[in-house]
C-alpha positions in Angstrom: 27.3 -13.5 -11.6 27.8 -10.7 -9.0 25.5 -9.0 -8.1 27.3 -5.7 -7.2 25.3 -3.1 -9.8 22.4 -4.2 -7.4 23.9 -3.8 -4.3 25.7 -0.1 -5.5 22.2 0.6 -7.0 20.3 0.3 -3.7 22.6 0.0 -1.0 21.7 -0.6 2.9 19.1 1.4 4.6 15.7 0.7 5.0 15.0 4.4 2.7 17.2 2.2 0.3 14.5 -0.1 -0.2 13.5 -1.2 -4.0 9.9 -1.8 -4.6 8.4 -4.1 -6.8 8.3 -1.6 -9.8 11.9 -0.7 -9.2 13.3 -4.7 -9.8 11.3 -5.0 -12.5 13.2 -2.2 -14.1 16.3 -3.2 -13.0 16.6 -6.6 -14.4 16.8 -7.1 -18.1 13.6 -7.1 -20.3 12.9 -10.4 -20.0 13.6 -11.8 -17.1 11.9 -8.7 -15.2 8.6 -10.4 -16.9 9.5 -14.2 -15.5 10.1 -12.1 -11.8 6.8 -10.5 -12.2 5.3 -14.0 -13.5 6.8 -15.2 -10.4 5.0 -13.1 -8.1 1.7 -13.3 -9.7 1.5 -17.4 -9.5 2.5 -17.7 -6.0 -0.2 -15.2 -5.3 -2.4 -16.8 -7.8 -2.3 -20.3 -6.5 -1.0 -19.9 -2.9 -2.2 -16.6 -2.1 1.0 -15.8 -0.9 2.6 -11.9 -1.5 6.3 -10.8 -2.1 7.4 -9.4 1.9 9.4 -6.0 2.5 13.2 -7.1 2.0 15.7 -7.7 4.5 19.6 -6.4 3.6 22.4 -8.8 3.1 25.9 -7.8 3.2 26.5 -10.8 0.7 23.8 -10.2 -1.9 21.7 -7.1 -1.0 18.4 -6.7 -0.3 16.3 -10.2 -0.3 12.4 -11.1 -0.5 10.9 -13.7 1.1 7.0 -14.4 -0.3 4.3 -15.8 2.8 1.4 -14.6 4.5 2.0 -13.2 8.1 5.3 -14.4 9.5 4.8 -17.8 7.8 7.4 -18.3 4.4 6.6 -20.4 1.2 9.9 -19.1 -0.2 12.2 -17.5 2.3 15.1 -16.5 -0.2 15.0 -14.5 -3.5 17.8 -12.6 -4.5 18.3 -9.9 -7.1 21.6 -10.3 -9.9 22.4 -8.5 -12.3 20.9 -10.6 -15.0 18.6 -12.9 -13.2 17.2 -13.6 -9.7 17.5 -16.6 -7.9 15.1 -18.2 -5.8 16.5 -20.2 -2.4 19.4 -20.1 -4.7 18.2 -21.8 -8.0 18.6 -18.7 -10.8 16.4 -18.0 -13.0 17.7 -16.0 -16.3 15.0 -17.9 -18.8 12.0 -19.9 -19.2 13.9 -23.3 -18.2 15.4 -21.5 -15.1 11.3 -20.3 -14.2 10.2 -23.5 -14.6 12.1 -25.1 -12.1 12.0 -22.9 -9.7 8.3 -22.8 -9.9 8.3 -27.0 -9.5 10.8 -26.2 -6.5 7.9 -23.8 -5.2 4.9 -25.6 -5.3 6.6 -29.1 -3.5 7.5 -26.8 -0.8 3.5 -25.7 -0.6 2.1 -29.0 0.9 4.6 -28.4 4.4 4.0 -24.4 4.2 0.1 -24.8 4.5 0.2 -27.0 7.4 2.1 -24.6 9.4 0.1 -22.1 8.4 -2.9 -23.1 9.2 -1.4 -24.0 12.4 -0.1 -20.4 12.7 -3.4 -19.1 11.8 -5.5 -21.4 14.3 -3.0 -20.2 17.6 -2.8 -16.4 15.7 -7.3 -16.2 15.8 -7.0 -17.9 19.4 -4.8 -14.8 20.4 -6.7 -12.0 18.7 -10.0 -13.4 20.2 -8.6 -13.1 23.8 -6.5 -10.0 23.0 -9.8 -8.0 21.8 -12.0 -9.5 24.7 -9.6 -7.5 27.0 -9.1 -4.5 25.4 -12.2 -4.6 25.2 -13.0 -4.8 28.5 -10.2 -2.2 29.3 -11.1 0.4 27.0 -15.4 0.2 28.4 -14.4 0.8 32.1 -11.7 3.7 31.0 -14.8 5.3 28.9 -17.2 5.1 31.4 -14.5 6.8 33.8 -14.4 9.6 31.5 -17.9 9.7 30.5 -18.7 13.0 33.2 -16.0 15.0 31.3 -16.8 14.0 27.6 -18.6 16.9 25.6 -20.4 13.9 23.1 -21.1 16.9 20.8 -17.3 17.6 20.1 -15.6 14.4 21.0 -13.9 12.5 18.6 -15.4 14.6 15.5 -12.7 13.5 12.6 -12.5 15.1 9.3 -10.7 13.4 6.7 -9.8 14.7 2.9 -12.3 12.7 0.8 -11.1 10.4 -1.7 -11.7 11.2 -4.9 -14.9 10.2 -7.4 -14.8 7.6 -9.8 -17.1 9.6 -11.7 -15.2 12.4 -11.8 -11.6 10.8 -12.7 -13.6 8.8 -15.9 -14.9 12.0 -17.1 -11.4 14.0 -16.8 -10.2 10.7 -18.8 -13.0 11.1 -21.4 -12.2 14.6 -22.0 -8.6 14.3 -22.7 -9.4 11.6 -24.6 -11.5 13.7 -27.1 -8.8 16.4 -27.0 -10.6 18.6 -24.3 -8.3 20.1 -22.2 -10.4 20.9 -19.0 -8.2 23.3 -16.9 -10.8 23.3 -14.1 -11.6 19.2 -14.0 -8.0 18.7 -13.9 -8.0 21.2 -10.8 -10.3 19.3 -9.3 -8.8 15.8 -9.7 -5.5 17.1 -8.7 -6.5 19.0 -5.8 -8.8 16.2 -4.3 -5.7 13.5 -4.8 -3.3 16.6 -3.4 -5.4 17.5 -0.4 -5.7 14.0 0.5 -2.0 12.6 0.6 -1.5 15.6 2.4 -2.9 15.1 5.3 -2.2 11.7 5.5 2.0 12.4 5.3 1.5 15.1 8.1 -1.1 13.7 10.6 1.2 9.9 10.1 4.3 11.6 11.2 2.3 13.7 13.5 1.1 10.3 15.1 4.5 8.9 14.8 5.6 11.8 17.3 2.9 11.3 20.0 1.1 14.2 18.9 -2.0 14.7 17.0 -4.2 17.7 15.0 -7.3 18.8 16.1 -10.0 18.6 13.7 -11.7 21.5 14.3 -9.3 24.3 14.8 -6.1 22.1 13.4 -3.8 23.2 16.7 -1.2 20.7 17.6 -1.6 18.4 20.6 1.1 16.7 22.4 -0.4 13.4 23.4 0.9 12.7 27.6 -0.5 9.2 27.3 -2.4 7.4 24.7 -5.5 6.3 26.8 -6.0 9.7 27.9 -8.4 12.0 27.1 -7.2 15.3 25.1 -8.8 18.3 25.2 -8.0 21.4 23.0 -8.2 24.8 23.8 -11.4 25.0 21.2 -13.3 22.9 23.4 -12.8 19.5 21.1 -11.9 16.3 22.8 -10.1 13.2 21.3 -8.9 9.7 22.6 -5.2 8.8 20.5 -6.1 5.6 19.9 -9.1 6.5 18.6 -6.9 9.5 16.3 -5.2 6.7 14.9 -7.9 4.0 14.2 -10.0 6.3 12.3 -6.9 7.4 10.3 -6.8 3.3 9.5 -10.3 2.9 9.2 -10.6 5.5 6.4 -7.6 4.5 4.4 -5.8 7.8 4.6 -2.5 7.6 2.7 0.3 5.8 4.6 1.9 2.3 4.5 4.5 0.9 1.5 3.2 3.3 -0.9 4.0 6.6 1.2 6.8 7.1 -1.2 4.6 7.5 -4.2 2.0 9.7 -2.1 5.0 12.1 -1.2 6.0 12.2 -4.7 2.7 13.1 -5.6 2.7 16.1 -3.3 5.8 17.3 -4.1 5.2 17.3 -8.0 1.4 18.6 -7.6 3.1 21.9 -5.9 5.8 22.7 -8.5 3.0 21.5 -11.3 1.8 24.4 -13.6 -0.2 24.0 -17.0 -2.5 21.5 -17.4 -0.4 18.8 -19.5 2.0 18.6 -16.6 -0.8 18.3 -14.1 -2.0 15.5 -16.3 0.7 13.6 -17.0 1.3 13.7 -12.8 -2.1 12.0 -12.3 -1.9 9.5 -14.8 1.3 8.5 -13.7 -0.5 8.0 -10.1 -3.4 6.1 -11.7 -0.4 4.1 -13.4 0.8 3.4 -10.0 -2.1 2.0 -8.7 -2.3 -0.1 -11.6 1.2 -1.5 -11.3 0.3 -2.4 -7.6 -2.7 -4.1 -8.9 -1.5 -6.2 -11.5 2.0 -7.0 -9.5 0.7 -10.2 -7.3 2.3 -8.5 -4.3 0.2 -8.7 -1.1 -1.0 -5.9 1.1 -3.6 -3.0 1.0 -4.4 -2.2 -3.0 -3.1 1.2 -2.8 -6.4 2.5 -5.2 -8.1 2.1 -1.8 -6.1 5.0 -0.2 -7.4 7.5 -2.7 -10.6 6.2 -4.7 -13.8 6.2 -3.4 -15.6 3.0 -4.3 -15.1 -1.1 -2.7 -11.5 -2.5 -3.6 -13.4 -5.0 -6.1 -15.1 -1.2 -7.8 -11.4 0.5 -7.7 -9.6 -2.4 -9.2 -12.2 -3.0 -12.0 -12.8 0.9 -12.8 -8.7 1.2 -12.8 -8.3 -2.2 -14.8 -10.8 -0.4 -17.4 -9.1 2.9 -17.5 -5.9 0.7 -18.6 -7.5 -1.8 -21.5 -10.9 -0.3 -22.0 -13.1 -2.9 -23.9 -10.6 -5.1 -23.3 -10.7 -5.5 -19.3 -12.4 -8.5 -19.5 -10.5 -10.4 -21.8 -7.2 -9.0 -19.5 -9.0 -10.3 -16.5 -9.8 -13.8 -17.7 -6.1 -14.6 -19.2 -4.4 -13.6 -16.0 -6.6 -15.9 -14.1 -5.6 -18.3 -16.5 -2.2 -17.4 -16.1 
């Protein structure tokens, strides 16, 4: 069948893009579930993840599913009625089935080159980070007579929010409480946060970068250099951007649903609408969780807490008494 509602639906453009969530929903009922099956057993077994799509001018966007630039399956289109994987479709459980045997005899060739791939990759990295390494010590100690320790490289990032916190607000609607001032709180802290992570990414993404003391603007000349603001504070870029990494601010293939976020949160008044907004961003998280896709749990971004505390405290918020049960029949799965 053609596959031309998909292609109008989502046309070129990497702003185009479907995400997981979004094929789900486009394909009917049923085989949306297989899809999703799909996903979850190649990650399940092979610990592979579903890759950003690349556009076709034949069948639209396509998925490939592997770990680094290594593919287990380097083909899986989107019909209207089915999706087809390295061109077998799948529109029932006969169809999933064989396209699943298809998969796994392809897995035995995949893991040799990828452990190949992974052996030369670590080989790489080891002597990359031996010479920055190197690099970056003798460029610090040739700026060690101008750098004010007291006031160099002092980040501030939004915190994330408490799991505490989010329970409780949970709790209380649950018992009918509608607690204007927790829901403030929640939404604020979740606000504040994908905030400055959309403006200090694209600031970054411009060369530039905010200070963190009096939040002035700084054009960044080159990115080993050291920058000095007016207020007296001092930072390296690459160091900018690394703690920006390192503390999980909001970014990566989720910054659509951060943006959406903010832009709701500001229109947002009562507190049902406020919410129904951060549910729907819990719900989020939750899709990514149970999706199979690989790539940084987006909970991380947001929740304070390890990933393994996030995705169990978001896995309970979903089935309650039942997480447990939930977690052991999708291992089964």
């Amino acid at each position: 069948m053609s596959s031309f509602n998909w292609k109008s639906k989502y046309g070129k453009g990497r702003h185009n893009r479907p995400g997981f969530d979004e094929i789900i929903a486009f394909l009917p009922e049923n085989v949306g579930g297989l899809f999703q099956e799909f996903s979850r057993h190649l990650s399940r077994e092979y610990d592979v993840g579903c890759k950003p799509p690349t556009y076709s001018e034949t069948v639209g966007w396509v998925y490939s599913f592997g770990r680094y630039n290594i593919n287990l399956v380097n083909r899986v289109s989107i019909e209207d009625d089915a999706f087809a994987v390295n061109g077998m479709r799948v529109c029932d459980q006969d169809g999933y089935e064989k396209a699943i045997k298809t998969v796994d005899s392809l897995y035995a060739d995949y893991k040799e080159r990828f452990y190949k791939a992974v052996a030369v990759k670590k080989e790489k990295q080891q002597a990359n980070t031996k010479r920055r390494l190197e690099r970056e010590k003798k460029e610090l100690e040739e700026l060690l007579t101008r750098i004010n320790k007291d006031k160099f490289n002092r980040f501030r990032w939004s915190a994330k929010l408490s799991r505490h916190v989010l329970k409780k607000l949970y709790e209380d609607d649950a018992r009918g409480i509608r607690n204007e001032e927790l829901v403030d709180d929640v939404g604020f802290t979740l606000y504040a946060r994908c905030l400055q992570g959309r403006d200090e990414r694209l600031l970054m993404e411009s060369n530039r970068l905010k200070c963190h003391n009096c939040r002035e603007i700084l054009a960044v000349v080159k990115k080993d250099a050291l920058i000095e603001c007016s207020c007296g504070h001092q930072y390296l870029f690459r160091d900018y951007m690394r703690s920006f990494r390192t503390n999980n601010m909001p970014s990566g293939a989720a910054t659509k649903i951060f943006n959406a976020f903010i832009e709701n949160w500001e229109r947002a008044k009562g507190y049902s609408k406020k919410m129904i907004l951060i549910d729907s961003l819990i719900h989020e998280f939750h899709i990514n969780l149970n999706s199979g896709v690989k790539g940084r749990f987006v909970g991380i971004n947001l929740i304070e807490g390890t990933k393994r505390q996030i995705e169990d405290f978001i896995l309970k918020l979903a089935y309650g008494d039942n997480t447990e049960r939930f977690k052991s029949n999708l291992q089964k799965k």
